[in-house]
TIVEXVEX-880594 format. One line per field, with one value per residue: residue in one letter; x, y, z of N, C-alpha, C in turn; residue number from 1. Coordinates in steps of 0.1 Angstrom, whole numbers. Each point is the difference from the previous one (the first is absolute). Layout:
! TIVEXVEX-880594
residu (A/...)
n_xx (X/...)
n_yy (Y/...)
n_zz (Z/...)
ca_xx (X/...)
ca_yy (Y/...)
ca_zz (Z/...)
c_xx (X/...)
c_yy (Y/...)
c_zz (Z/...)
num (NUM/...)
END
This chain:
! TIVEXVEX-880594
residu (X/X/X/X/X/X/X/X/X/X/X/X/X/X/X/X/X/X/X/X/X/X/X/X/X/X/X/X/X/X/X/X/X/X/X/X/X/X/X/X/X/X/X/X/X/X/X/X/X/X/X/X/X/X/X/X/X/X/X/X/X/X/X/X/X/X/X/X/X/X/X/X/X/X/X/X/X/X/X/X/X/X/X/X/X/X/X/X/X/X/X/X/X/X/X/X/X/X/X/X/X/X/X/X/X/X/X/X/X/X/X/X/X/X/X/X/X)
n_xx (-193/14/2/13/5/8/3/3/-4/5/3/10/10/13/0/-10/-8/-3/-12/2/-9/-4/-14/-1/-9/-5/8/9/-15/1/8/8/3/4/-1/10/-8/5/1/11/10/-6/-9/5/-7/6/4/-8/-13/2/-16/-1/-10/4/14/-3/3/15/2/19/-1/9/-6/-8/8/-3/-15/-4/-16/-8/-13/-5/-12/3/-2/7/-4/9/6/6/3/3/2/9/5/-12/-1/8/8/-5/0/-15/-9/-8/-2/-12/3/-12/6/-6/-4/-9/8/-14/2/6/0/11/-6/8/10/4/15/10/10/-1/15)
n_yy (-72/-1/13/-1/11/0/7/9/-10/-1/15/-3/9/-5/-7/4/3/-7/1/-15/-2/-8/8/-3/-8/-7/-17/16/0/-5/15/-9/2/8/-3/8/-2/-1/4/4/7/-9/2/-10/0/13/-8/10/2/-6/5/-6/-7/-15/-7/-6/-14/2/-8/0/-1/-9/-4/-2/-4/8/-3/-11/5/-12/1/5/-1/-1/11/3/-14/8/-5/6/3/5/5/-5/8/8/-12/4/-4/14/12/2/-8/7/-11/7/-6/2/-5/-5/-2/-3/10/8/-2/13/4/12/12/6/5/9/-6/12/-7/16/-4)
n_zz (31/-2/-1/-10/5/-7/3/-8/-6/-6/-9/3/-4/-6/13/-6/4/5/1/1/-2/7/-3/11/-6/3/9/2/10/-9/-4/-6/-9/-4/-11/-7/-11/-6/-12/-1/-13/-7/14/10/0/5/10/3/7/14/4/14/2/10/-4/-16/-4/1/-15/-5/-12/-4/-10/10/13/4/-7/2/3/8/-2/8/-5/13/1/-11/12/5/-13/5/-11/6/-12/4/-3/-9/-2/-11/7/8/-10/3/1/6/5/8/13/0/7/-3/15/-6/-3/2/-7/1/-21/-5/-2/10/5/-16/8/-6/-2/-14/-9)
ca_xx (11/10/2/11/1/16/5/8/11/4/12/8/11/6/-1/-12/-8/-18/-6/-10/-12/-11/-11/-10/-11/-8/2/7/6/-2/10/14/15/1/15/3/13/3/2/9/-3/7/3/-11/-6/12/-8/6/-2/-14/-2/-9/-11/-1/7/6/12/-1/8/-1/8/17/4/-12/4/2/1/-19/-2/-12/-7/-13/-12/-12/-13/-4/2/12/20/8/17/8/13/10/16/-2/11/-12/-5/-13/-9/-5/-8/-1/-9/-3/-3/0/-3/-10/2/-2/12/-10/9/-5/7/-7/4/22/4/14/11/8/14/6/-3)
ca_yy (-2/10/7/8/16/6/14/8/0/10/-1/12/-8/-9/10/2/-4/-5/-8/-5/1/-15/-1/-12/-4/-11/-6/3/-2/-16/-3/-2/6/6/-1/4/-8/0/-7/5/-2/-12/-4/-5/6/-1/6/16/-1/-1/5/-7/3/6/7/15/-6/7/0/7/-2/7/15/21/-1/11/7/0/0/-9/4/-6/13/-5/10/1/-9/5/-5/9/-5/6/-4/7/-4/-13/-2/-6/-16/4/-4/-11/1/0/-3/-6/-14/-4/-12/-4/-6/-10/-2/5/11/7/3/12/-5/3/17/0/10/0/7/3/13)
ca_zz (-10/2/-12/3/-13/-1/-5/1/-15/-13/-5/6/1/15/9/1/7/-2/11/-4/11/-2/3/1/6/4/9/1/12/-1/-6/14/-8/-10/-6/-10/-11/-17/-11/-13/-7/5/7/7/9/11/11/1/16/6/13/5/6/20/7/-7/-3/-16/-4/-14/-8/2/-14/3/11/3/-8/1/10/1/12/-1/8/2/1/-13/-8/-10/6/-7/4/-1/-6/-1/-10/-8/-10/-9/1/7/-8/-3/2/18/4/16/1/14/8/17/3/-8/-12/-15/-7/-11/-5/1/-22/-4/-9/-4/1/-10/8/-8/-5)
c_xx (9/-1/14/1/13/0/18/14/7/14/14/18/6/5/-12/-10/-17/-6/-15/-15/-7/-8/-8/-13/-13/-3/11/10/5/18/10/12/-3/15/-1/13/2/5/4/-3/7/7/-12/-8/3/-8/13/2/-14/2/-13/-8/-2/7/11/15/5/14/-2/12/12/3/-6/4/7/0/-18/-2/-14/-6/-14/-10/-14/-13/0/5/11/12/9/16/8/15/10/14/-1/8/-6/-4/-10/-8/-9/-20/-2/-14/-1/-9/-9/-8/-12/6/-1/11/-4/10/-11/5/-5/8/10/-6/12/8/7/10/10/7/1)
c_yy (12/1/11/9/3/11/8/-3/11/-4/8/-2/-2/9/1/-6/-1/-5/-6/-4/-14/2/-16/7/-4/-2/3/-6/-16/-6/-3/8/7/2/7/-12/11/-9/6/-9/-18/-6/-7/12/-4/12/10/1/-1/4/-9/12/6/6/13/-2/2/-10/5/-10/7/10/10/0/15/12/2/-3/-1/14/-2/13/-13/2/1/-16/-1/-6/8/-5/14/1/12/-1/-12/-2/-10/-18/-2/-8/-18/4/-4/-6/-5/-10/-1/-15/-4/-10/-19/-2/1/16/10/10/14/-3/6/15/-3/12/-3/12/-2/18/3)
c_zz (1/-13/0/-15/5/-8/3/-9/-7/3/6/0/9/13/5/13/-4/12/-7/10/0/10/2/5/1/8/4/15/2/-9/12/-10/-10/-11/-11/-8/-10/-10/-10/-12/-5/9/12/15/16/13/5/14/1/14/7/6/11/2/-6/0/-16/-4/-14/-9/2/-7/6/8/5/-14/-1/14/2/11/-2/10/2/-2/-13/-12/-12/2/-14/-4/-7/-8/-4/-8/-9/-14/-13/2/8/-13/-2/2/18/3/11/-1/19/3/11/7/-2/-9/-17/-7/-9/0/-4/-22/1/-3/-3/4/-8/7/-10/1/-8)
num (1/2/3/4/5/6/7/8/9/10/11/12/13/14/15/16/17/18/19/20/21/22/23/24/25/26/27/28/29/30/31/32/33/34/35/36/37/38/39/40/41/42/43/44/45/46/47/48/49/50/51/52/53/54/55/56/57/58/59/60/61/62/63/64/65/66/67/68/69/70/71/72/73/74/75/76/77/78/79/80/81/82/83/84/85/86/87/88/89/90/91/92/93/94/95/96/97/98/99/100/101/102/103/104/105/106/107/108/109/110/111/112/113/114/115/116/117)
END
């Protein structure tokens, strides 16, 4: 069973940078994608970026598009996103999402960013 832990939330103003962490693991070797969404405040839960597996194929949401940045540590079961020039519509809860190849999801409990000042 995959098991996912997100870390690196808080708080910081605009401009600002964060880098959030999604630790898998389990059946780690068994995931094909990994994605970060979010979910602001009244609002639906919106895919951010995702990074595959084999071949380490990356897309991103238009809104982060040269502002966040997907990577991934194989050796430490790790996918990181990287954020940058953030702006308060950043603001939401971040949750990773990794996939098996079967198409089985799972879910890490969100950490909260807040991009105030």
């Amino acid at each position: 069973q995959v098991r996912v832990v997100e870390s690196g939330g808080g708080s910081v103003q605009p401009g600002g940078s964060l880098t959030l962490s999604c630790a898998v693991s389990g059946s780690a070797f068994a995931i094909a994608a990994t994605r970060w969404y979010r979910q602001g405040p009244g609002n639906r839960r919106e895919l951010v970026a995702v990074i595959t597996t084999i071949d380490g194929s990356i897309n991103y949401a238009e809104s982060v598009k040269g502002r966040f940045t997907i990577s991934r540590d194989n050796a430490k079961n790790t996918v990181y996103l990287q954020m940058n020039s953030l702006k308060p519509e950043d603001t939401a809860v971040y949750y990773c999402n990794a996939r098996d190849f079967e198409g089985i999801d799972a879910w890490g409990q969100g950490t909260q960013v807040t991009v105030s000042s």
